[in-house]
C-alpha positions in Angstrom: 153.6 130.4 52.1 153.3 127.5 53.9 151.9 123.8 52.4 147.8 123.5 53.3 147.5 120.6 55.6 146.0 117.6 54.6 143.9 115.0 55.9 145.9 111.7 55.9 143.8 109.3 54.3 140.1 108.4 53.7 137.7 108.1 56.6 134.5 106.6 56.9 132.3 110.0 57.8 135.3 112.2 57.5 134.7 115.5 57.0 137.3 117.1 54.5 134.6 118.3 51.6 132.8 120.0 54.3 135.1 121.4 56.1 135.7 124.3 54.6 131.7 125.3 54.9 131.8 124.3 58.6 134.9 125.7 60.1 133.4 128.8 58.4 130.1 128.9 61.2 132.9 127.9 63.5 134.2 131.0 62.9 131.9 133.2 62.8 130.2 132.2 66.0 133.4 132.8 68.0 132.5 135.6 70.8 136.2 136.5 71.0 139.3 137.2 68.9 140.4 134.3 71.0 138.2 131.7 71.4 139.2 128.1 72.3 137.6 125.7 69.6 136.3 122.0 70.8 136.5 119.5 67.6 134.5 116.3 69.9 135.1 113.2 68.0 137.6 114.7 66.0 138.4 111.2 63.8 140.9 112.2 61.1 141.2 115.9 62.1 139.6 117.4 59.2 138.0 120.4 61.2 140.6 121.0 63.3 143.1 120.7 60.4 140.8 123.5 58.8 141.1 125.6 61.6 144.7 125.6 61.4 145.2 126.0 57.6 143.0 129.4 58.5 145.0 130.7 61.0 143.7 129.5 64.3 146.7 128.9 66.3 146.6 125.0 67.5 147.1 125.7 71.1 143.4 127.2 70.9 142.1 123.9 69.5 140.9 120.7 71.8 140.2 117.0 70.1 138.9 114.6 71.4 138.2 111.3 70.1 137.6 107.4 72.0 139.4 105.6 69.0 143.0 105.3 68.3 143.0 108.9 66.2 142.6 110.1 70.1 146.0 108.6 70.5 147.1 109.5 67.1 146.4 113.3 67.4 148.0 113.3 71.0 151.2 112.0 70.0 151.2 115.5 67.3 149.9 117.4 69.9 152.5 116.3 72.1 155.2 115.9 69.9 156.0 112.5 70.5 155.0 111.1 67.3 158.2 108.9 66.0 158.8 109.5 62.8 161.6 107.3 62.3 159.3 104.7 63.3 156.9 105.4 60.7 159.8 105.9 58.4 160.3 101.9 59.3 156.9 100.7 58.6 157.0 102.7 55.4 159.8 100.8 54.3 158.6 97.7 55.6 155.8 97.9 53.0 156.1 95.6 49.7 157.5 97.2 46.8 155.2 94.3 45.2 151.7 96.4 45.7 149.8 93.0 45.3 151.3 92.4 48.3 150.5 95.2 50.3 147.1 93.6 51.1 148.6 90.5 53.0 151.0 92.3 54.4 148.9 95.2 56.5 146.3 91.5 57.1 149.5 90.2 58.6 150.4 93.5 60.8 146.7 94.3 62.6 147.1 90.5 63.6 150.1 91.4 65.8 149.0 93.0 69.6 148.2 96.6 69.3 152.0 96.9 70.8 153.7 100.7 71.9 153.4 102.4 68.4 149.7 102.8 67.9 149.8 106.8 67.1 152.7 105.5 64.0 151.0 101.9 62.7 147.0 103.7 63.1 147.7 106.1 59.7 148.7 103.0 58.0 146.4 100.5 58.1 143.7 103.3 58.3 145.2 104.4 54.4 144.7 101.0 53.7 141.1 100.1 55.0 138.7 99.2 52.8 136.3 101.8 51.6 138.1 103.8 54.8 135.9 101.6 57.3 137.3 102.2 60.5 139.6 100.4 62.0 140.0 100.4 65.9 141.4 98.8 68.8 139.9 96.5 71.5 142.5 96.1 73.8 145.7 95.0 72.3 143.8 93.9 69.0 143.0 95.9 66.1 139.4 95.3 65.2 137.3 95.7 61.8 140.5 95.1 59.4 139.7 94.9 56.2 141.9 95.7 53.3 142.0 97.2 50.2 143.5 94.4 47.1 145.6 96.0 44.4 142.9 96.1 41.2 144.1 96.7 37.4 141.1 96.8 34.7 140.5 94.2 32.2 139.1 95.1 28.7 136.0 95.3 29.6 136.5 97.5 33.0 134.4 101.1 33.0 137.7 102.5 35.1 140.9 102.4 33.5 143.2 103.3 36.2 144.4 100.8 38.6 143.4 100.6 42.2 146.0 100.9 44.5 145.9 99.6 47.9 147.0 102.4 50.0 145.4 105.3 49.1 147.4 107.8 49.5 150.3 106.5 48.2 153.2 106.0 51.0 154.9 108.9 49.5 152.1 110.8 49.6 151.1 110.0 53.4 154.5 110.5 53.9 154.5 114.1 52.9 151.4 114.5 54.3 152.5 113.3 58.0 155.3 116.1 57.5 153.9 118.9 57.3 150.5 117.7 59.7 154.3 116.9 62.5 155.3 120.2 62.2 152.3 122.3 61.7 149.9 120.7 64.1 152.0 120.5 66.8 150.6 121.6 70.5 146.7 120.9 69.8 145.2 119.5 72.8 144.0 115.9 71.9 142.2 113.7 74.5 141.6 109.8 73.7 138.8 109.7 75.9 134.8 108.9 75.8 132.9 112.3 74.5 131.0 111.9 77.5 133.8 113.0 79.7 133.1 116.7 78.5 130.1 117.2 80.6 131.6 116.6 83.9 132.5 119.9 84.3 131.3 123.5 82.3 133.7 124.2 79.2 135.0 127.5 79.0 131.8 129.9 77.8 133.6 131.7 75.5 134.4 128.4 73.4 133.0 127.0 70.1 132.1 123.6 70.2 131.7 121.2 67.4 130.6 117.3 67.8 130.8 115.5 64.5 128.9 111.6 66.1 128.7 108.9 64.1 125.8 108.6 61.9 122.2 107.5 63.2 121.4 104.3 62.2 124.8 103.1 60.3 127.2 100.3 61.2 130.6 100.4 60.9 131.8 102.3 64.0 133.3 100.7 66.8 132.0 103.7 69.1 128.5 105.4 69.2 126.4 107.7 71.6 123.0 109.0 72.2 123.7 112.3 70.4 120.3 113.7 71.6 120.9 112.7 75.2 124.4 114.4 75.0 123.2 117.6 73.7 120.4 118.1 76.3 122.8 117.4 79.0 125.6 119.5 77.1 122.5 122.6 77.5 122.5 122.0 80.7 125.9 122.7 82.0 127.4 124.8 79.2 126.6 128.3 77.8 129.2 127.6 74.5 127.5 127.8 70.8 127.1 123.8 70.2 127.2 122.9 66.6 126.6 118.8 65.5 126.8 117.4 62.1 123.9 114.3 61.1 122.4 113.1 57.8 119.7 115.0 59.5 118.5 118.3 60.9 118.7 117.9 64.5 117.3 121.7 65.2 115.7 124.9 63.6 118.6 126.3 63.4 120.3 123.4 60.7 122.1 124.4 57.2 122.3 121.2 54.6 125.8 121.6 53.2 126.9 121.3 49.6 128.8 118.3 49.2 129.8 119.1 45.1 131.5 117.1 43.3 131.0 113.3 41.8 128.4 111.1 43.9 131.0 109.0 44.8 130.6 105.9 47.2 132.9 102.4 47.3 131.2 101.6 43.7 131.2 104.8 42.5 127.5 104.6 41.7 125.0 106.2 44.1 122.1 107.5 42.9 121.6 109.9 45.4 124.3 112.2 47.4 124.7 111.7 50.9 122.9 114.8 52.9 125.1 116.6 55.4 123.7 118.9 58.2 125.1 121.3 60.7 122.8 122.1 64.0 123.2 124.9 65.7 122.0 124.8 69.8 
């Protein structure tokens, strides 16, 4: 049986302890055996990566997303992601973890350069409180990095923080089996807005996960409601859109589970997550 994919790292908005409860209305509101599947601001892939761990052949699947995990997920896609050159940066990191820190400052200073799709998981693993990072040009924007953290005696956590989260082996492994198994999904690093140009195929399933209403933090936002008017108007696919909101009748909050989480780990309240239907 083959290894589950993984998501690579942590994401600001990523989707992975939803997933599961979202790819399953994906599913369900496929009209054929062999429907294409639209994952619009894909981010870190964690629907599309669900898709795949259930089956779904990633030829069928189509990502799109304006930020450089658009160019990321192309390069899989493609199979033009060079592993030896992420092999390179992996060893390039200190073996002195209080060092890692400087170190990924130091890289995301340099110009963006020919190995975005290989340096993007790296410095994304490495983002504070997994804020996105992004590119403006040939400069990588919003780069903020995690310190290496050990507790005192006084500390409520007793495990140390590590910098990279996952671990290099870990993202490592991770990248491995994402290379082999994710191989020919269709990835686009282009503005969502492109998709209404011309009708998607009516037989598709179409999920747009935007970034949150009224948050900062993202390099790249829309008018969701504006897109899924026009969206209505020149496609007959099931549309589904995840907010912090309903954004329909037809909306399901999903069970997040687990602790409450956040950067402090204190949050008195869990985030709400809601999938629309249209």
């Amino acid at each position: 049986m083959s290894a589950p994919i993984r998501v690579l790292c942590a994401y600001q908005g990523g989707k992975q302890r939803v997933a599961a409860q979202i790819v399953d209305h994906l599913l369900e509101a496929a009209p054929e055996p062999n429907s294409p599947f639209f994952d619009l601001c894909s981010g870190s892939g964690a629907i599309s990566i669900e898709l795949v761990n259930r089956g779904i052949d990633p030829s069928r699947i189509w990502m799109l997303d304006i930020s450089p995990w658009g160019s990321f997920w192309a390069a899989i896609g493609a199979g033009t992601f060079n592993i030896d050159v992420f092999d390179q940066l992996l060893a390039e990191l200190p073996s002195d973890k209080r060092k890692i820190k400087a170190h990924m400052s130091a890289l995301s200073a340099l110009p963006v350069g020919n190995h975005e799709a290989e340096l993007y998981p790296l410095l994304q693993a490495c983002s504070f409180g997994g804020k996105q990072i992004w590119r403006k040009g040939e400069c990588w924007v919003n780069a903020c990095f995690r310190d290496y953290w050990e507790p005192t005696a006084t500390s409520t956590r007793r495990s140390p923080a590590n910098p990279m989260q996952p671990s290099p082996t870990e993202l490592r492994r991770r990248i491995d089996i994402l290379v082999n198994r994710m191989k020919g999904v269709n990835s686009l690093n282009v503005d969502i807005m492109t998709t209404l140009s011309t009708p998607l195929p009516s037989n598709a399933v179409v999920y747009v996960d935007p970034p949150y209403q009224s948050t900062t933090g993202y390099a790249f936002s829309f008018d969701v409601t504006s897109f899924i008017k026009r969206f209505r108007e020149v496609n007959q696919a099931p549309l589904f859109v995840s907010e912090g909101i309903p954004l329909s009748d037809n909306a399901i909050m999903l069970s997040f589970g687990g602790a409450k989480g956040g950067i402090s780990g204190i949050r008195k309240g869990k985030h709400q997550e809601w999938l629309s239907r249209f």
